[in-house]
N, C-alpha and C positions, 0 to 999 in steps of 0.2 A: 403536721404532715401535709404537704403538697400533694395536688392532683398532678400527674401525667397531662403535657401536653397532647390534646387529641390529632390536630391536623388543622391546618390549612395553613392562611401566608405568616412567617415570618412576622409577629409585633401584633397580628386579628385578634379575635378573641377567639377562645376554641369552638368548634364545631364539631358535631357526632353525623354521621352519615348513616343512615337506616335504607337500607338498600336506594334507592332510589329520590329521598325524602332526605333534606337534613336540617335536620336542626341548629339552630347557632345561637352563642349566646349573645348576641350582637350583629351589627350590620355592617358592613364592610369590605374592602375590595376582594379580600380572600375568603370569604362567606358566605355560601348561598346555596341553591338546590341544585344540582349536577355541576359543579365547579370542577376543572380537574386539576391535578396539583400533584399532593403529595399519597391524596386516597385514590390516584387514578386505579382503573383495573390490573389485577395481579398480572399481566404476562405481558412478558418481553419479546420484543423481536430478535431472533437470532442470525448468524449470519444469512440463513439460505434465504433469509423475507420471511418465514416463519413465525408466527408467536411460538415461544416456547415456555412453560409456567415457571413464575420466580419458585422460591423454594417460600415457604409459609414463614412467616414472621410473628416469632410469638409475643406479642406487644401487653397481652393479658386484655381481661373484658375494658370495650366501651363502653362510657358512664356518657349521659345526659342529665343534667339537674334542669327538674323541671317544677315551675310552681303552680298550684291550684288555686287561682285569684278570684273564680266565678262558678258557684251553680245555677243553673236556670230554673226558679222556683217552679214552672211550668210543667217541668219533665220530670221533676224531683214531684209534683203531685201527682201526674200519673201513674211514674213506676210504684210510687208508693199506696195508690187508689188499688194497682191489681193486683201486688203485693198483698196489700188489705184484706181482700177477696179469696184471694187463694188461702191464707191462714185462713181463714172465716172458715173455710170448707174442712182445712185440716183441724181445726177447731172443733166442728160438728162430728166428724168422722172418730176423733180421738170419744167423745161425749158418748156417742154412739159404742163405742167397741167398750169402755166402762162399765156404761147403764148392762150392758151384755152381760159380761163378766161377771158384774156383783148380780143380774136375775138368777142367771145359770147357776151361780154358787148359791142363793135362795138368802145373800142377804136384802134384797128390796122386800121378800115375802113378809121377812123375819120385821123387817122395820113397818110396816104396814099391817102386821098383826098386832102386835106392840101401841100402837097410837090409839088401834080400833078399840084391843082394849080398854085403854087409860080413858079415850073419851066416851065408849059406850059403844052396844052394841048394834048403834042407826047409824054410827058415821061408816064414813066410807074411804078407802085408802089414799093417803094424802100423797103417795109416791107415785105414779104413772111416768108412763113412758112420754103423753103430750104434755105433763107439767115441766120434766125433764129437760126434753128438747125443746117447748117455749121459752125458761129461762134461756136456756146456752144459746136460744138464737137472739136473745133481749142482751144480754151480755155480748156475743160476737161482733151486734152490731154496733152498739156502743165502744167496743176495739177497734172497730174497723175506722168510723167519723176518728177518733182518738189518735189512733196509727197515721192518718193522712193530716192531719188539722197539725199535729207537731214536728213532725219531717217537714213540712211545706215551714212552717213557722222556724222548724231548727235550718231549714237552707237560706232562710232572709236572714235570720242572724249571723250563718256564716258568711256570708254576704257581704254585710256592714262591719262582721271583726277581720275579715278579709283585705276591706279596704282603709281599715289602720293599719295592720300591720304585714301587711303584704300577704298573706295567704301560706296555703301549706308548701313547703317543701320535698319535693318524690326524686329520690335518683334511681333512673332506669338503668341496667347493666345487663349486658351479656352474661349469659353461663360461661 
Protein backbone atom coordinates (compact mmCIF):
# COMPACT_ATOMS: atom_id res chain seq x y z
CA UNK A 1 0.00 0.00 0.00
CA UNK A 2 1.27 3.35 -1.08
CA UNK A 3 1.16 6.76 0.61
CA UNK A 4 -0.65 9.63 -1.13
CA UNK A 5 1.31 12.14 -2.49
CA UNK A 6 1.43 15.21 -0.04
CA UNK A 7 2.41 18.31 -2.15
CA UNK A 8 4.94 20.16 -3.49
CA UNK A 9 7.06 20.27 -7.06
CA UNK A 10 6.68 17.74 -9.29
CA UNK A 11 9.81 14.69 -8.76
CA UNK A 12 10.55 16.64 -4.47
CA UNK A 13 10.13 14.57 -1.95
CA UNK A 14 6.84 15.06 -0.13
CA UNK A 15 6.18 17.51 2.29
CA UNK A 16 3.35 18.07 5.09
CA UNK A 17 2.58 21.77 5.88
CA UNK A 18 1.43 22.39 9.55
CA UNK A 19 -0.07 25.75 9.32
CA UNK A 20 2.84 27.79 8.99
CA UNK A 21 5.79 25.16 9.63
CA UNK A 22 6.42 22.46 7.15
CA UNK A 23 7.98 19.73 7.38
CA UNK A 24 9.79 17.83 4.47
CA UNK A 25 11.23 14.80 3.87
CA UNK A 26 14.06 16.12 2.17
CA UNK A 27 15.68 19.32 0.78
CA UNK A 28 14.81 20.64 -2.43
CA UNK A 29 13.61 23.16 -4.70
CA UNK A 30 9.92 22.43 -3.93
CA UNK A 31 10.46 22.16 -0.11
CA UNK A 32 10.59 24.18 2.39
CA UNK A 33 8.85 26.59 5.07
CA UNK A 34 6.18 28.84 3.36
CA UNK A 35 6.74 27.73 -0.26
CA UNK A 36 3.80 28.32 -2.38
CA UNK A 37 2.73 25.99 -4.97
CA UNK A 38 0.17 23.57 -4.89
CA UNK A 39 -0.76 24.15 -0.86
CA UNK A 40 -1.01 27.82 -1.61
CA UNK A 41 -4.12 29.31 0.34
CA UNK A 42 -7.70 28.14 -0.32
CA UNK A 43 -9.21 31.24 -2.34
CA UNK A 44 -9.44 32.26 -5.51
CA UNK A 45 -9.81 35.41 -7.32
CA UNK A 46 -12.94 35.94 -8.99
CA UNK A 47 -13.85 37.93 -11.80
CA UNK A 48 -14.76 41.31 -9.73
CA UNK A 49 -10.71 41.10 -8.07
CA UNK A 50 -12.42 39.32 -5.33
CA UNK A 51 -11.06 36.34 -3.45
CA UNK A 52 -13.87 34.15 -3.52
CA UNK A 53 -13.41 30.53 -1.31
CA UNK A 54 -12.61 27.32 -3.57
CA UNK A 55 -14.96 24.64 -2.50
CA UNK A 56 -13.00 22.11 0.32
CA UNK A 57 -11.11 19.35 -1.17
CA UNK A 58 -11.50 16.27 0.45
CA UNK A 59 -8.00 14.73 0.04
CA UNK A 60 -8.37 12.83 3.65
CA UNK A 61 -5.90 13.49 6.71
CA UNK A 62 -2.16 14.74 6.38
CA UNK A 63 0.55 12.24 7.43
CA UNK A 64 4.16 13.35 8.49
CA UNK A 65 6.61 10.38 9.19
CA UNK A 66 8.65 11.44 11.66
CA UNK A 67 11.66 9.71 13.64
CA UNK A 68 12.82 9.84 17.34
CA UNK A 69 16.80 9.66 16.92
CA UNK A 70 17.81 11.70 20.20
CA UNK A 71 16.72 12.06 24.00
CA UNK A 72 18.65 14.52 26.04
CA UNK A 73 19.71 12.65 28.96
CA UNK A 74 19.62 16.09 30.77
CA UNK A 75 15.85 16.78 30.57
CA UNK A 76 15.06 13.14 30.70
CA UNK A 77 16.82 13.56 34.42
CA UNK A 78 14.82 16.29 35.37
CA UNK A 79 11.40 15.35 34.31
CA UNK A 80 12.21 12.16 35.78
CA UNK A 81 13.76 13.83 39.31
CA UNK A 82 10.06 15.72 39.70
CA UNK A 83 8.34 12.99 38.49
CA UNK A 84 10.29 11.16 41.42
CA UNK A 85 9.06 13.49 43.99
CA UNK A 86 5.56 13.86 43.10
CA UNK A 87 5.00 9.91 43.34
CA UNK A 88 7.08 10.02 46.61
CA UNK A 89 4.24 12.39 47.92
CA UNK A 90 1.59 10.10 46.23
CA UNK A 91 3.48 7.36 47.88
CA UNK A 92 3.21 8.88 51.43
CA UNK A 93 -0.39 10.09 51.02
CA UNK A 94 -1.57 6.45 49.68
CA UNK A 95 0.65 4.92 53.21
CA UNK A 96 -1.09 7.47 55.12
CA UNK A 97 -4.90 6.97 53.96
CA UNK A 98 -3.98 2.85 54.69
CA UNK A 99 -2.38 3.08 58.09
CA UNK A 100 -6.08 5.10 58.66
CA UNK A 101 -8.14 2.79 57.44
CA UNK A 102 -6.77 -0.46 59.07
CA UNK A 103 -6.47 2.06 62.74
CA UNK A 104 -10.07 2.99 62.28
CA UNK A 105 -11.23 -0.56 61.42
CA UNK A 106 -8.93 -1.56 64.87
CA UNK A 107 -6.76 -3.89 62.85
CA UNK A 108 -3.24 -2.17 64.03
CA UNK A 109 -4.84 -2.39 67.79
CA UNK A 110 -5.72 -6.13 67.12
CA UNK A 111 -2.02 -6.65 65.63
CA UNK A 112 -0.16 -4.93 68.62
CA UNK A 113 -2.25 -6.73 71.16
CA UNK A 114 -1.25 -9.89 69.64
CA UNK A 115 2.74 -9.41 69.73
CA UNK A 116 2.44 -7.78 73.36
CA UNK A 117 1.05 -10.85 74.05
CA UNK A 118 3.24 -13.44 72.63
CA UNK A 119 6.26 -11.31 73.92
CA UNK A 120 5.00 -10.49 77.39
CA UNK A 121 3.63 -8.03 79.15
CA UNK A 122 6.73 -5.06 79.20
CA UNK A 123 6.97 -4.98 75.57
CA UNK A 124 5.46 -2.32 73.81
CA UNK A 125 3.52 -2.03 70.46
CA UNK A 126 5.76 -2.74 67.47
CA UNK A 127 3.00 -1.10 65.04
CA UNK A 128 3.07 2.88 65.27
CA UNK A 129 2.19 5.45 63.16
CA UNK A 130 6.29 6.80 63.12
CA UNK A 131 7.44 3.12 62.48
CA UNK A 132 5.00 3.34 59.72
CA UNK A 133 5.73 6.30 57.95
CA UNK A 134 9.79 6.07 58.66
CA UNK A 135 9.67 2.81 56.67
CA UNK A 136 7.47 4.23 53.57
CA UNK A 137 9.68 7.31 53.75
CA UNK A 138 13.10 4.82 53.70
CA UNK A 139 11.43 2.99 50.83
CA UNK A 140 10.06 6.21 48.88
CA UNK A 141 13.40 7.33 48.89
CA UNK A 142 15.08 4.49 47.66
CA UNK A 143 12.21 4.75 44.55
CA UNK A 144 12.79 7.91 43.90
CA UNK A 145 17.32 7.71 43.46
CA UNK A 146 15.83 4.20 41.57
CA UNK A 147 13.15 6.11 39.24
CA UNK A 148 15.79 8.82 38.09
CA UNK A 149 19.13 6.69 38.07
CA UNK A 150 17.34 4.24 35.33
CA UNK A 151 15.32 6.68 33.06
CA UNK A 152 18.46 8.74 32.88
CA UNK A 153 20.49 5.19 32.18
CA UNK A 154 17.21 3.89 29.93
CA UNK A 155 17.66 7.34 27.73
CA UNK A 156 21.60 6.85 27.11
CA UNK A 157 20.80 3.35 25.92
CA UNK A 158 18.11 4.70 23.84
CA UNK A 159 20.61 6.84 22.60
CA UNK A 160 23.19 4.33 21.41
CA UNK A 161 20.42 1.71 19.98
CA UNK A 162 19.12 4.81 18.27
CA UNK A 163 22.20 5.36 16.47
CA UNK A 164 22.37 1.87 15.06
CA UNK A 165 19.39 1.56 13.94
CA UNK A 166 17.95 4.84 13.15
CA UNK A 167 15.55 5.53 15.96
CA UNK A 168 11.71 5.18 16.51
CA UNK A 169 9.30 5.86 13.87
CA UNK A 170 5.95 8.34 14.69
CA UNK A 171 3.45 9.07 11.88
CA UNK A 172 1.57 12.23 12.83
CA UNK A 173 -1.94 12.69 11.08
CA UNK A 174 -4.89 14.81 11.11
CA UNK A 175 -8.30 13.61 12.38
Amino acid sequence: MSQPHIGGAAGAPPSTDFGATTISAGAGAGAGVGTAGPLAPDAAVGADGKSAPRPARNRGPRRARLQLRHINPLTVLRFSSVLAVALFFVWMIVVGLLFGILDAAGVIGHVNDTITTINGPGSKAPVSAGIVFGGAAIIGVINIVLFVALSTVGSVIYNLCADLVGGVEITLSER
